[in-house]
Each structure stands twice: as C-alpha cells, then as structure tokens.
C-alpha positions in Angstrom: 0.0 0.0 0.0 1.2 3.2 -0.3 0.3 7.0 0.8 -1.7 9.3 -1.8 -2.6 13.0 -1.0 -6.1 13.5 -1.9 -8.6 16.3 -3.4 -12.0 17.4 -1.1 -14.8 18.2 -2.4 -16.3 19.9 0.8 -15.2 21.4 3.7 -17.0 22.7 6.8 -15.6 25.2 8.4 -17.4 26.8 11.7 -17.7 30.5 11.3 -16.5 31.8 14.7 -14.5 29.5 17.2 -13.3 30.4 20.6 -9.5 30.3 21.1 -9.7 28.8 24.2 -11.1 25.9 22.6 -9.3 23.5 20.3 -10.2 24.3 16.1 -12.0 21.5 14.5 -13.4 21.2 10.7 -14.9 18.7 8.3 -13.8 17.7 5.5 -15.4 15.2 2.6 -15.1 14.1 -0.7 -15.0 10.6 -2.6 -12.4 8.3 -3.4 -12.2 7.0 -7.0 -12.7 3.7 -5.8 -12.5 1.0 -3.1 -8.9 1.0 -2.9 -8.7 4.0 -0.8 -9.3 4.7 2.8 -8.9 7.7 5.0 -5.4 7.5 6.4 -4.6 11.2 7.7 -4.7 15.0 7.2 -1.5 16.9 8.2 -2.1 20.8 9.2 0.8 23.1 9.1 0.9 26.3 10.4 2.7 28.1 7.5 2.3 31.6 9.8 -0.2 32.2 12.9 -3.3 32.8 10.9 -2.5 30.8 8.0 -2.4 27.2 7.8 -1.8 24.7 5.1 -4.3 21.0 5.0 -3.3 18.4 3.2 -5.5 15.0 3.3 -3.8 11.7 2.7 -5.4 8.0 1.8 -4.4 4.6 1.8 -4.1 2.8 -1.5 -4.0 -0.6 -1.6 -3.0 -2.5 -4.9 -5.7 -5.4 -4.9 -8.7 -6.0 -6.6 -11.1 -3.4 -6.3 -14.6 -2.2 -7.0 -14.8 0.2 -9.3 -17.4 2.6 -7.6 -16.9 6.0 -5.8 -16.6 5.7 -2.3 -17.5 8.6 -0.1 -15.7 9.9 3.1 -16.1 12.2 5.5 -13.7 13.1 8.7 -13.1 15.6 11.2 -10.0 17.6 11.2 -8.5 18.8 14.3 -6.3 21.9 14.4 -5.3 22.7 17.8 -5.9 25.6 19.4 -5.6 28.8 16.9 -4.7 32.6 18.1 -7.4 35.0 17.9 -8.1 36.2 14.9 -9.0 35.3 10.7 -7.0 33.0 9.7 -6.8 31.2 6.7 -7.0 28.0 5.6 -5.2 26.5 2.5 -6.6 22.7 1.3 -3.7 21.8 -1.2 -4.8 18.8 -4.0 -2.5 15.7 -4.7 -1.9 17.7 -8.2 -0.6 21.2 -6.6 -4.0 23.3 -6.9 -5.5 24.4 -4.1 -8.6 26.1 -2.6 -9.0 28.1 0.9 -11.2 28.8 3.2 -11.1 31.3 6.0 -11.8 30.8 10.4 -12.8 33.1 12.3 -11.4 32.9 15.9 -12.4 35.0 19.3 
C-alpha cells in the first residue's frame, strides 16, 4: 500500500470558534474507488493565521470495485490565536482552494 494525497470536495468550516477551545473542521469528498481509505490530514501552520491542509489515503494494490466511495472526517487543528485565519486545502496535483476561520 502506499500513501496518496487527496482532493476534497467539501469542507465545513465553523464560522466563529473560541480560542480557548481547540479548532476542529470537516472535510469530505469521494475516493475513486475501493482501494482507498482515509489515512490522515496533516495541518501546518505556515504563519499564525495561516495554515496549510493536506488530506492523505491509503491505497492498496488489490482488486477493487470500481465505484466512488464517499468519506467524511473531522480535522483537528489545535488551538488557533485569535483572529481570521486562513486555511489552504492543497490537491495531490498542486492546486488548491481556501477557506477562511474566524477565531475569538
């Protein structure tokens, strides 16, 4: 098996969050087929208010079904400063989209 960054389709992010309380979002998307599981995301904190998400599956080289497989898992991101910060969901092919927080 081997580790595969991979693209989101959704993610939910709150729209205010306390700082004394640890940041959590959701992402989702769907896996090309059943050869993939969730494995991880990794969060890192490129500056204080901006942070970079990248989501990683499982591949497995068996036989699979060839059917889109949908996921959905929370994200934790430790607690975050006060303020908007912004977070980046990078693709396994570069591209990216972002999403902001809001934190009091």
């Amino acid at each position: 098996s081997k580790d595969v960054i991979i693209g989101l389709s959704e993610v939910y992010v709150p729209e205010v969050t306390s700082f004394t309380a640890e940041a959590h979002i959701v992402v989702s998307g769907m896996f090309p087929n059943s050869c993939y599981s969730w494995k991880y995301a990794t969060v890192t904190n490129t500056t204080p208010l901006e942070h970079e998400v990248k989501s990683f599956a499982d591949v497995v080289q068996s036989m699979c079904l060839m059917v889109m497989v949908p996921f959905q898992k929370e994200v934790r991101l430790g607690k975050l400063a006060s303020g908007t910060h912004t977070l980046r969901f990078v693709n396994g092919d570069g591209t990216y989209f972002e999403k902001t927080m809001k934190v009091d």
